[in-house]
N, C-alpha and C positions, 0 to 999 in steps of 0.2 A: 509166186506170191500168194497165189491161196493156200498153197499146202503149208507155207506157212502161217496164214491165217487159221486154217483151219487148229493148227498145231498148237496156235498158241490160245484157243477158244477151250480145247478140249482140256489144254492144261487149267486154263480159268477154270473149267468145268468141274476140275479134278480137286482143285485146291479147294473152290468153294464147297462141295460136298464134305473133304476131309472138314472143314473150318465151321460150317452149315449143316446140321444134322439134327435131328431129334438129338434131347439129350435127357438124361435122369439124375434126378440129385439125391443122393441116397444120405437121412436122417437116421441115426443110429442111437438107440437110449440103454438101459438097462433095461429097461421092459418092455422096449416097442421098437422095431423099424418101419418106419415111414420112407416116402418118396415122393419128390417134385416132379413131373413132366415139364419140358422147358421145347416146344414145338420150333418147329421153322420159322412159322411168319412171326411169335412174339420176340425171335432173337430179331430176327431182321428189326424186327419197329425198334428193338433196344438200342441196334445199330444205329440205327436213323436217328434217333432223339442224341444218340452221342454224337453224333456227325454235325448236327444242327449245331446244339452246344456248343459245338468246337470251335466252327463256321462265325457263330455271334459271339462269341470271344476274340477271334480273330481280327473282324471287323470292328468289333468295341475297340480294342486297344488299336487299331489302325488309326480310327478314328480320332479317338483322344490327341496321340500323336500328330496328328493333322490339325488338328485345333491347335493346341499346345504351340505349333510352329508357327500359326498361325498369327499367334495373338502376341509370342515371341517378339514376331519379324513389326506388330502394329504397336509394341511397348517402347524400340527401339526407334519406331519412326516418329511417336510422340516426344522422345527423348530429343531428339534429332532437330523437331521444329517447334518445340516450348522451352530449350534446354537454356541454363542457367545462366549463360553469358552473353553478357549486356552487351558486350564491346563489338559484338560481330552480327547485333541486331537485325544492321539493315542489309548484310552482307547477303547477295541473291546465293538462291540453290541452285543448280546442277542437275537436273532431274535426269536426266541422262544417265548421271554417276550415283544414283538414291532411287532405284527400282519402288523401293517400299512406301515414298513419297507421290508415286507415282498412282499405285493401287491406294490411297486415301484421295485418290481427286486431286492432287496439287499439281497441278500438271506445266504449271512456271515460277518464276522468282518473284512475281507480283504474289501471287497467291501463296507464296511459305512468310513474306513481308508482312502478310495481313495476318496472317495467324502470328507472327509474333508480338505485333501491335493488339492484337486483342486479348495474349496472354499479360502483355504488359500491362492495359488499360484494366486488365480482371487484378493483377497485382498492385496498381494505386486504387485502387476502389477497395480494396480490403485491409492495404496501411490504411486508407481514411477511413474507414470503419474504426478500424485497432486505436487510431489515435485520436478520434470522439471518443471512444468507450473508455480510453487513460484518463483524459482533459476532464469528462462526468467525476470518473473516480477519484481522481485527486478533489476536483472540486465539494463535492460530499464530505469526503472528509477532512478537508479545511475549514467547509460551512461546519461542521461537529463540532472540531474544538475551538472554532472562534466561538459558539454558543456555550461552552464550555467556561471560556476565558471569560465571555462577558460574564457568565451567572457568579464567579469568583470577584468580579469588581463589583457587582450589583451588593452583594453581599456586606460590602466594607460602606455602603452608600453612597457610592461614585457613580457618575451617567458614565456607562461605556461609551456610547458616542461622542460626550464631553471632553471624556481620556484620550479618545483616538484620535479627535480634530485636535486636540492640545498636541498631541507626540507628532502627528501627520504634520502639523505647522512649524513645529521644531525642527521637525527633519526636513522641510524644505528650505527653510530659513540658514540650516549648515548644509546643505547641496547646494543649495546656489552662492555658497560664499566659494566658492571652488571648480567652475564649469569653464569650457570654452574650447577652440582649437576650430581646424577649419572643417567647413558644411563639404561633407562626404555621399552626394547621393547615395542610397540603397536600391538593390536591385532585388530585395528580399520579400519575397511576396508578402500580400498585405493580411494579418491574423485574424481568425475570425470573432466571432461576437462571441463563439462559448469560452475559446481558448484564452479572449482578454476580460473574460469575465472569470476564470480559474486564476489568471493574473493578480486580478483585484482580490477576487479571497485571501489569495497567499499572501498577495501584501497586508489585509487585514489581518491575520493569522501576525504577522510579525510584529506589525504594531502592538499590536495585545502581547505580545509576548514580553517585548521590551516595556509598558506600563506595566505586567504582573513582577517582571524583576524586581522592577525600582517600588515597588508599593509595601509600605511598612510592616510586613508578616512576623516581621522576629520579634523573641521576647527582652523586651526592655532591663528586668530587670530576674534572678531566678529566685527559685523558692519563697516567692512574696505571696502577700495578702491584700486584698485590694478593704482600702475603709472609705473608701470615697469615690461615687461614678460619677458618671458626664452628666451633665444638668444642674435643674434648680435643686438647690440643699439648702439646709439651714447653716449662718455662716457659722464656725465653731469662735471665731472670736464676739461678735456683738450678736448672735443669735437675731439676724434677721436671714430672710429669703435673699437669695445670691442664686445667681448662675456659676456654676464648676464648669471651666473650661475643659478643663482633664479629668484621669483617672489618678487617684492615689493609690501608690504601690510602697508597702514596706515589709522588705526580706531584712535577713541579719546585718548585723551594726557594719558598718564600714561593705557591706555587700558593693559589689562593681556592675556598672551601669553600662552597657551595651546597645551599639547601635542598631536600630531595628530594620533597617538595609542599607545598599551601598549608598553613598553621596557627596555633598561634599559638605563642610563647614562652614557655615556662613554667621553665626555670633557663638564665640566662648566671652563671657564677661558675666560680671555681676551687674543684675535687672531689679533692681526694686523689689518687690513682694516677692520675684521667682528666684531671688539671692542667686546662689551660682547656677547661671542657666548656657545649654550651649543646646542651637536650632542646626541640624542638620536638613538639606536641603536634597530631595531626590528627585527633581525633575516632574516635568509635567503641571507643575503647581502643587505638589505633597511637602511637606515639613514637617519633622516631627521637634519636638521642645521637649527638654528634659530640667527640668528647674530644682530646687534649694538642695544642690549637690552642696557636697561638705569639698571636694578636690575637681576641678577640670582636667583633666587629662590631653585635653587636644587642643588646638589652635586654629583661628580663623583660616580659613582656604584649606585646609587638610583635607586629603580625601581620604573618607575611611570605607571598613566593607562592611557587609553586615557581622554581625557580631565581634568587632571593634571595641573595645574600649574604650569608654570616651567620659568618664567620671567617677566618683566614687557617691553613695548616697549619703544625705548627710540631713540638717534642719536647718537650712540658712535661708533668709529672707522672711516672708509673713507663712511663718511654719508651727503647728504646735508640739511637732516629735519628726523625729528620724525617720522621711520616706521620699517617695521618686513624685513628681509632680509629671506626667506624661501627656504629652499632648500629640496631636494630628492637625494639623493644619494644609487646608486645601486653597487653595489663592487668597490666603489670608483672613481666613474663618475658620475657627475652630469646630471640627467633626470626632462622632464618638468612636475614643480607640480602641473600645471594647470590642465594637464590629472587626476591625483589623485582628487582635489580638487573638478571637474566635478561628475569625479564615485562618489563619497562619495554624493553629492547633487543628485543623481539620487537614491543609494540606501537610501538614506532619504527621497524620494518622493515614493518610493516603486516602481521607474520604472525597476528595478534590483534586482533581489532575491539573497540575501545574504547567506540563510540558505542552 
């Protein structure tokens, strides 16, 4: 065994001499030869620093690897006790058969139970977050265009509020001609104070929407002239001071008279001073009057739409030429159509949002 040793010492001895020696590095130019001396001990330290090198390479990527599996085997066990199905929430773990459940601390079926109640409890706590932050936004922007809707009625010199209890009272008035069937407890939790307050907006939002339909925006009559506004004027027959209920409009001879929105018919006849006059009726308490038509074209109860024909223009009744007598009427008082007339030519320029 020594001679062996010894044998295989000397051969070390041998190799490392041939592999370890002084060495020379010979630089060769056109003009000059030069030379590096490369000793014993600086190969050795070169060795050394390659060895080390190697060494912290070796280990870096062990290492990595080691992590890597690591965090692998703790991705899979989060998977495992937060995972997506609901149905098998309360179903106990196995820890026995879940090693990886085991190295996080879970060491029974009570404690994987809890962590998924707590994943579930962090899961309603951020729908209810997501569904304030909807209920806000939708609310916002129903509060916008009901401020919207109103400043489109303010315009015409209607109370928005006035509109909205008028249509609000309408609409209950036909709901409750229609209700009934039997008392069904609900089991549906009770909503809260923002989400029945997004409620009420929306409903306001709708109400205004159905008053901006029905309110008189179209033009009565086209390419006319107006010779006479709303108010006191001097009369054209005995020249004193009079109140003008309407606005005088005349376009060309025989021009056709249009309803200014949907409604329904409530007088075609000849009216005294307004000779052929027919009052289209749109809800809410709005009316519009078109008087000394020269033709009616419609009949009591009709319902027409907006721009309908519903006349022809003419000078019939206390008239002193061929034009449209137009009125606005709000629970049976006459209001100026010129304001209507405006808004209507504003939300046809799109300077007013309708929707």
């Amino acid at each position: 065994m020594q001679t062996y040793m010894l044998t295989l010492f000397k051969a070390v001895k041998y190799y490392f001499k041939c592999a370890i020696h002084p060495r020379r590095i010979i630089i060769s130019s056109d003009k000059k030869v030069s030379h590096i001396n490369i000793s014993v001990p600086l190969q050795l330290c070169a060795i050394f620093l390659v060895s080390c090198g190697i060494m912290w390479s070796l280990y870096a990527t062990g290492r990595f690897i080691a992590v890597h599996s690591t965090l692998e085997a703790q991705s899979n066990t989060l998977r495992t006790v937060t995972g997506k199905k609901i149905d098998n929430i309360f179903t106990p773990f196995n820890t026995t058969q879940s090693p990886a459940i085991s190295k996080l601390g879970i060491m029974n079926p009570q404690d994987a139970s809890q962590a998924k109640l707590a994943l579930l409890e962090q899961q309603v706590n951020d729908l209810k977050s997501e569904k304030e932050a909807i209920v806000e936004r939708v609310k916002i922007k129903a509060d916008g265009r009901i401020d919207d809707l109103e400043s489109i009625v303010r315009q015409t010199g209607l109370s928005p509020d006035e509109m909205e209890k008028t249509a609000s009272k309408a609409k209950k008035e036909k709901d409750e001609d229609a209700e009934g069937g039997p008392y069904i407890p609900t089991k549906m939790p009770k909503i809260s104070e923002e989400t029945s307050d997004m409620f009420a907006s929306l409903d306001r939002l709708e109400t205004l929407r159905q008053v901006i339909t029905n309110l008189p925006f179209g033009i009565p009559i086209k390419r006319s002239e107006e010779h006479s506004s709303f108010g006191n004027r001097i009369d054209p027959f005995n020249g004193d001071m009079a109140f003008h209920s309407g606005l005088d409009l005349a376009g060309p001879i025989k021009s056709p008279i249009y309803s200014t929105a949907d409604g329904t018919v409530i007088n075609a006849e000849r009216d005294g001073s307004y000779g052929n006059m027919v009052d289209v009726d749109h809800g809410f308490g709005v009316v519009t009057r078109y008087g000394h038509l020269s033709a009616i074209s419609v009949h009591k109860g009709d319902k027409v739409k907006k721009g309908s024909i519903i006349g022809i223009q003419g000078s019939t009744g206390r008239s002193t030429g061929p034009h449209l007598h137009y009125e606005v009427r709000y629970n049976g008082e006459p209001i100026n159509p010129q304001k209507f007339l405006r808004t209507g030519r504003l939300l046809e320029l799109g300077n007013v949002s309708q929707d």
